[in-house]
MIGUNU-849917 format. One record per atom (N, C-alpha, C): x, y, z; residue in three letters. Coordinates in steps of 0.1 Angstrom, whole numbers, padded with zeros to 4 digits, always signed. Example, Ala and Ser with C-alpha at 12.3 -4.5 7.8 and 13.67 -1.06 7.14 Angstrom:
MIGUNU-849917
+0132-0057+0078ALA+0123-0045+0078ALA+0132-0033+0078ALA+0128-0022+0071SER+0137-0011+0071SER+0129+0000+0079SER
This chain:
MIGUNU-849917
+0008-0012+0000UNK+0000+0000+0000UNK+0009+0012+0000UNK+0006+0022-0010UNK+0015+0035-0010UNK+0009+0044+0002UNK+0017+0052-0001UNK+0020+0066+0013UNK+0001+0070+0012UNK+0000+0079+0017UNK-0011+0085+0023UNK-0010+0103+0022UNK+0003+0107+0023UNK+0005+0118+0025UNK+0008+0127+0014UNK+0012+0139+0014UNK+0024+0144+0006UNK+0038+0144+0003UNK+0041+0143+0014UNK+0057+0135+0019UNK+0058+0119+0012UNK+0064+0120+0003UNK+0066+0105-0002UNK+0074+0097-0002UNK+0086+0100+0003UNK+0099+0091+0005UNK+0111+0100+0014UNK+0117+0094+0019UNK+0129+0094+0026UNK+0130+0110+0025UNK+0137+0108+0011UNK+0146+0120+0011UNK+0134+0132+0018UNK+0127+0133+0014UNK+0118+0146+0015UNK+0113+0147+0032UNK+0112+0136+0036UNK+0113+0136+0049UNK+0124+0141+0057UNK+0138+0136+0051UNK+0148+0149+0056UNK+0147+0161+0051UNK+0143+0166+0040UNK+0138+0179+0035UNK+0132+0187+0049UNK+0121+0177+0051UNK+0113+0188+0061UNK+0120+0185+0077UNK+0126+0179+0078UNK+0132+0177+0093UNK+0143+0189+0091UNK+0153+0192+0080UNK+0155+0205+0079UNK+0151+0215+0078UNK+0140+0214+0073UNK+0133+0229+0070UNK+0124+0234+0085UNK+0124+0222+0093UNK+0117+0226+0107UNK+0130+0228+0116UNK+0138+0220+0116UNK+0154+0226+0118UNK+0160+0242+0118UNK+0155+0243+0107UNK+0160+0255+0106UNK+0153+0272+0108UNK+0138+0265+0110UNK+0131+0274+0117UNK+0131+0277+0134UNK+0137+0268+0143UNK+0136+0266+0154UNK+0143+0276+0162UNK+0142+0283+0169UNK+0150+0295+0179UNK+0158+0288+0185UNK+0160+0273+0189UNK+0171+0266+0200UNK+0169+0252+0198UNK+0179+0246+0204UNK+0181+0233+0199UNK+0166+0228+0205UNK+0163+0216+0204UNK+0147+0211+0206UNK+0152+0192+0210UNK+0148+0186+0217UNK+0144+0173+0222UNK+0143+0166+0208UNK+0146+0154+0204UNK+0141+0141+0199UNK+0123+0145+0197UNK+0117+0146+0210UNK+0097+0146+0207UNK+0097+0156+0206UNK+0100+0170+0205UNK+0101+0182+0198UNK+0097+0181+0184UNK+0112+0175+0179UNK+0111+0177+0165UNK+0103+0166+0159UNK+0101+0154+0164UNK+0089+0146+0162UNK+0079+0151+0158UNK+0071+0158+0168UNK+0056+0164+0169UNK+0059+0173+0156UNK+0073+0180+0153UNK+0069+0192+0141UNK+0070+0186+0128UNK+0079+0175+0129UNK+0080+0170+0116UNK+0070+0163+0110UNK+0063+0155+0122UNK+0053+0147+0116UNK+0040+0153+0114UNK+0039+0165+0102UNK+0028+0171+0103UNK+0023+0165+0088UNK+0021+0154+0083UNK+0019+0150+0074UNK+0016+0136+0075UNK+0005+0132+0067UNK+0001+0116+0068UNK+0011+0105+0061UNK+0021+0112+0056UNK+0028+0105+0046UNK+0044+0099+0058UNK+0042+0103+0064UNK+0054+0104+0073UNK+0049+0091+0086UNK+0060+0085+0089UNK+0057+0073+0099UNK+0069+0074+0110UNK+0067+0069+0122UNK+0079+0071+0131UNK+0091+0065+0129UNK+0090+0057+0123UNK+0107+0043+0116UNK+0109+0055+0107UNK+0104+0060+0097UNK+0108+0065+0085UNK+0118+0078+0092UNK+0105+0087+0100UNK+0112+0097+0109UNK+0125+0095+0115UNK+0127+0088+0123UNK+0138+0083+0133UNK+0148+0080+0127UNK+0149+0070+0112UNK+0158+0069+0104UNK+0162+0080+0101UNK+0157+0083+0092UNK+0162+0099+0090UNK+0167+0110+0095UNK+0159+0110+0105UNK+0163+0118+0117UNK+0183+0115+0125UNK+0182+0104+0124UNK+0192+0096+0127UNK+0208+0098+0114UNK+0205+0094+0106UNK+0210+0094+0091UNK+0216+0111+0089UNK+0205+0123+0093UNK+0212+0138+0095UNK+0220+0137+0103UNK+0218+0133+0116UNK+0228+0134+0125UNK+0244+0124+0118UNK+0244+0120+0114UNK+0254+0110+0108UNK+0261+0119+0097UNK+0255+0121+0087UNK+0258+0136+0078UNK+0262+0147+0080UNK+0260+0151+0094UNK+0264+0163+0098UNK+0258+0172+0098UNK+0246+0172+0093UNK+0235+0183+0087UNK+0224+0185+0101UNK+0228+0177+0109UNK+0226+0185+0123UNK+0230+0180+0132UNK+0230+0185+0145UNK+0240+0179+0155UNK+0233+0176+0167UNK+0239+0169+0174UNK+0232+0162+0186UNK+0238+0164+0200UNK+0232+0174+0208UNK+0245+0176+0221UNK+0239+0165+0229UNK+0251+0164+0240UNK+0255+0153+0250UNK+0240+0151+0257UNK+0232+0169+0257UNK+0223+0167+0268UNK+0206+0164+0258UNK+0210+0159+0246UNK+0198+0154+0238UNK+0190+0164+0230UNK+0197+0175+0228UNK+0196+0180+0215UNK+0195+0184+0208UNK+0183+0185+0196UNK+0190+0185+0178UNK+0188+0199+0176UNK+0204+0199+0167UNK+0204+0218+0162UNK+0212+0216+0147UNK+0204+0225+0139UNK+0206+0223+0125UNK+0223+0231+0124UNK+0232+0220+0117UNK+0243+0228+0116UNK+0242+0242+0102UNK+0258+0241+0099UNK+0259+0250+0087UNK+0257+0245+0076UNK+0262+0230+0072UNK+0256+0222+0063UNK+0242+0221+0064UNK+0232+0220+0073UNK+0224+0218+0071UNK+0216+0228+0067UNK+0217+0241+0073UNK+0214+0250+0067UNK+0218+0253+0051UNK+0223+0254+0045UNK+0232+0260+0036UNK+0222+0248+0028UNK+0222+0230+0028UNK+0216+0223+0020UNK+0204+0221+0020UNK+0201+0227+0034UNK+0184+0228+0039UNK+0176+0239+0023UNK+0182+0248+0028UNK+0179+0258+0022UNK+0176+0257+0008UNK+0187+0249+0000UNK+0187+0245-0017UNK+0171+0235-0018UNK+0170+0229-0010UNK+0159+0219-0012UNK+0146+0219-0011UNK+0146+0234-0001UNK+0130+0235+0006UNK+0119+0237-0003UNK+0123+0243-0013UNK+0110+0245-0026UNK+0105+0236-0029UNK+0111+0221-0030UNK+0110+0211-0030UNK+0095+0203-0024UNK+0094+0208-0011UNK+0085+0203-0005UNK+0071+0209-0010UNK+0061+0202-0003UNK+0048+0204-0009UNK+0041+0216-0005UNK+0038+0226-0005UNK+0035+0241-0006UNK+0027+0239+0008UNK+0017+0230+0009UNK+0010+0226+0020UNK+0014+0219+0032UNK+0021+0214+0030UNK+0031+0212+0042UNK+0042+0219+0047UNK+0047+0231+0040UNK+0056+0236+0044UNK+0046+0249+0057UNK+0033+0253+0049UNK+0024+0263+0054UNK+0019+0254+0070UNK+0019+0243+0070UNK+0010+0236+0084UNK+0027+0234+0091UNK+0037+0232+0086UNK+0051+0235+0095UNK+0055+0249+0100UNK+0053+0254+0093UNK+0055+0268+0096UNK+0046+0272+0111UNK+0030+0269+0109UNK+0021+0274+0115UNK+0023+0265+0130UNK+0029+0256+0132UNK+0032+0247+0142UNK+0048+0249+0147UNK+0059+0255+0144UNK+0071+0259+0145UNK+0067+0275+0152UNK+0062+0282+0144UNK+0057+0297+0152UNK+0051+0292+0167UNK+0039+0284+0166UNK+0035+0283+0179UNK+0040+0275+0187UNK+0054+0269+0184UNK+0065+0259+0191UNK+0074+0271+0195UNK+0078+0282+0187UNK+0085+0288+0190UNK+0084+0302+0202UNK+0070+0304+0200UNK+0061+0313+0210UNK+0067+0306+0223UNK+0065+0295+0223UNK+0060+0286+0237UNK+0078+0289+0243UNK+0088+0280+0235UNK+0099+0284+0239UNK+0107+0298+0240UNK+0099+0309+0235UNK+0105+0319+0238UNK+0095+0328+0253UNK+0083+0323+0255UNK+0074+0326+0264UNK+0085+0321+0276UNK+0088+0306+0276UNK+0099+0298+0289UNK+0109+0305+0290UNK+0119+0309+0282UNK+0131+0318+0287UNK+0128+0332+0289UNK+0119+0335+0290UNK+0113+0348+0300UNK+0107+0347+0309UNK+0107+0338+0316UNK+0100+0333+0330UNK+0110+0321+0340UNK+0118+0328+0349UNK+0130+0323+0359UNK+0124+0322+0370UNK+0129+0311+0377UNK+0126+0309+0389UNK+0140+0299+0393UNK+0144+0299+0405UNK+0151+0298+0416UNK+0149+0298+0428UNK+0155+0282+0433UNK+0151+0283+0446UNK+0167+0278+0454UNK+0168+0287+0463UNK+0181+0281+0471UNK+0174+0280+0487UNK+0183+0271+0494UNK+0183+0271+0505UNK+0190+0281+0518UNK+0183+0285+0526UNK+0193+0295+0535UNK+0203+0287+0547UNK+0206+0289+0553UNK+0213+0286+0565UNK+0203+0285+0577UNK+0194+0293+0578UNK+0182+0289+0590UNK+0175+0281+0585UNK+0178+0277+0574UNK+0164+0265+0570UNK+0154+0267+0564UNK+0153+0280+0557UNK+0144+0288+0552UNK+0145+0285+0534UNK+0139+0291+0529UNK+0141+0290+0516UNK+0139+0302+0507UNK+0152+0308+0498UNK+0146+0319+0490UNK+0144+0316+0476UNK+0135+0329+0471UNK+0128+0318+0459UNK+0133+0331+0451UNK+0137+0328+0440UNK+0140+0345+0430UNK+0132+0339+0419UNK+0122+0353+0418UNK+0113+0350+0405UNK+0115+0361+0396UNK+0116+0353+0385UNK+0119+0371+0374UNK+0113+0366+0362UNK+0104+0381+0354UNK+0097+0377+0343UNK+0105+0386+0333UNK+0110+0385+0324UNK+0118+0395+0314UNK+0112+0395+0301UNK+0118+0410+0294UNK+0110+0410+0286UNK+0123+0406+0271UNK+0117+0405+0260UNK+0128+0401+0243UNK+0141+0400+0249UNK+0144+0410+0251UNK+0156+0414+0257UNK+0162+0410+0267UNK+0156+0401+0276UNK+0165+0394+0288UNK+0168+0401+0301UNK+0158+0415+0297UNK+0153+0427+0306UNK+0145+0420+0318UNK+0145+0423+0332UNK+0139+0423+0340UNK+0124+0434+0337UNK+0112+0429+0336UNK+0103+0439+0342UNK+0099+0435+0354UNK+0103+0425+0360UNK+0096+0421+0376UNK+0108+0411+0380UNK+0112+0415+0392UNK+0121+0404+0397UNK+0123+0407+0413UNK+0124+0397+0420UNK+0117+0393+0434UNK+0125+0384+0438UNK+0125+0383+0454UNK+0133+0373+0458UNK+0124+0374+0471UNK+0115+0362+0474UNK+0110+0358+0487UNK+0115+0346+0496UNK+0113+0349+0509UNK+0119+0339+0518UNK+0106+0334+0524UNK+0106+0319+0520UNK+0095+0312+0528UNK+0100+0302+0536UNK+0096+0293+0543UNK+0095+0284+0554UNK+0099+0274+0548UNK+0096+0269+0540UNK+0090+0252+0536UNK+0097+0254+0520UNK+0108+0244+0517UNK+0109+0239+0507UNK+0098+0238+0492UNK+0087+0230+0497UNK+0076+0223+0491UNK+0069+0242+0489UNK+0069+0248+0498UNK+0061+0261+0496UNK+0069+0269+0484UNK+0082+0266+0485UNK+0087+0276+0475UNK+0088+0270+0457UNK+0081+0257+0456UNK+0082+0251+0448UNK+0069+0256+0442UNK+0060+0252+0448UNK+0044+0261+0450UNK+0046+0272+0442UNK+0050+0280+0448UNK+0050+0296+0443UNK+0059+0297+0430UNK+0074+0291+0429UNK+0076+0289+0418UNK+0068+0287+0403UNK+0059+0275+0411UNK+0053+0270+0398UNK+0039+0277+0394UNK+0036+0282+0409UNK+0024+0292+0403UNK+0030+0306+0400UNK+0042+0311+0395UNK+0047+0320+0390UNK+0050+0319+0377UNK+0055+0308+0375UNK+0057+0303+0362UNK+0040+0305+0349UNK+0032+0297+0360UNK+0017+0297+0350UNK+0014+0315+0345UNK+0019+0319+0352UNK+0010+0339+0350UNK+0017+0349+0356UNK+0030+0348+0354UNK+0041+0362+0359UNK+0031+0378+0354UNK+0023+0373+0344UNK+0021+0387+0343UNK+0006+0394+0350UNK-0002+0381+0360UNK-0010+0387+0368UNK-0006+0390+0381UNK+0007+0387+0384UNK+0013+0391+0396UNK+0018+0405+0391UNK+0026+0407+0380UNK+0031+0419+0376UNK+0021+0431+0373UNK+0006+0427+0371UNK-0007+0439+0369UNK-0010+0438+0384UNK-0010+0433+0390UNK-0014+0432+0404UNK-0006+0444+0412UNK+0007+0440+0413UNK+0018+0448+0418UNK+0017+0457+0414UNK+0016+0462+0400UNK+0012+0475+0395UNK+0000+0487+0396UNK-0009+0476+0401UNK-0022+0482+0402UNK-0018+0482+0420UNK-0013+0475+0424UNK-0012+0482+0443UNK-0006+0494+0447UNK+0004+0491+0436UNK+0017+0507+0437UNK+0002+0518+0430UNK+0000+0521+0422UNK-0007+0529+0420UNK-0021+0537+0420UNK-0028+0523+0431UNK-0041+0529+0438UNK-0036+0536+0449UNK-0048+0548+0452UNK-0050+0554+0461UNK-0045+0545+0473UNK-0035+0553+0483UNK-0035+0544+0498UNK-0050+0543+0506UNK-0054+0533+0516UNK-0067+0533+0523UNK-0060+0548+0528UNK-0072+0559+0537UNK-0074+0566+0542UNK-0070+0581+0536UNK-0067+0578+0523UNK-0061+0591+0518UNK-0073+0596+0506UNK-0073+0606+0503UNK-0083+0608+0490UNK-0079+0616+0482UNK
């Protein structure tokens, strides 16, 4: 039984594992680039993985110690020659899944959290939300009690730094009680 997809063979499947490659703001995980590549019915996980595998062999991308994949200069440079190549319609549903892959990863490295331990047993937590730039617009450092508490707060800072940061801004700027 033939393919299903637009993607019809090998080669083209490393076509688009480059061309999602080379869209990507930072290197990406193995299931990363899974979920982006396989945006097409023609495409299967053996077929993927080989492939996937076979670049890394080529040099056309590279694979760090801590798992992973970033499109070299070959790969770019060959990426690039081939991409026309692919099916007009799958390059537009890669694209539109890479942007919102890329949102997500650039949303995460503007949102830090840290937690260290003190010397009385306490815990300080440094939370910072930054903006393109790696600019602080909110950054904080609290001391709570409880390990498990600063983990808490960590992670409910992580979900919505920016309703703590309209909060904080709307307290600094109301009226104090008793004053008019």
């Amino acid at each position: 039984m033939g393919r299903v997809g637009f993607i019809q063979d090998k080669l083209e499947i490393k076509f688009l594992i480059l061309y999602v490659a080379s869209r990507l703001i930072e290197p990406v995980p193995f299931e990363a680039m899974q979920e982006l590549t396989m945006c097409d019915e023609g495409i299967d996980f053996f077929d993927f993985s080989e492939c996937l595998g076979s670049l890394v062999e080529s040099q056309h991308l590279s694979l760090s110690d801590d798992g992973l994949y970033a499109i070299t200069e070959k790969g770019l440079h060959n990426g690039a020659i081939c991409e026309s190549s692919l099916p007009y319609s799958v390059r537009l549903r890669a694209d539109k899944n890479i942007t919102i892959f890329n949102q997500k990863l650039k949303r995460r490295a503007q949102i830090k959290s840290d937690i260290s331990p003190r010397r009385n047993g306490t815990y300080t937590v440094t939370l910072a939300f930054n903006d393109d730039d790696d600019q602080p617009l909110l950054k904080m450092e609290l001391m709570v009690p409880k390990e498990v508490m600063a983990k808490d707060l960590a992670g409910r800072f992580q979900k919505s730094p920016e309703q703590l940061y309209t909060g904080i801004l709307n307290a600094l700027f109301s009226e104090p009680d008793g004053e008019a």
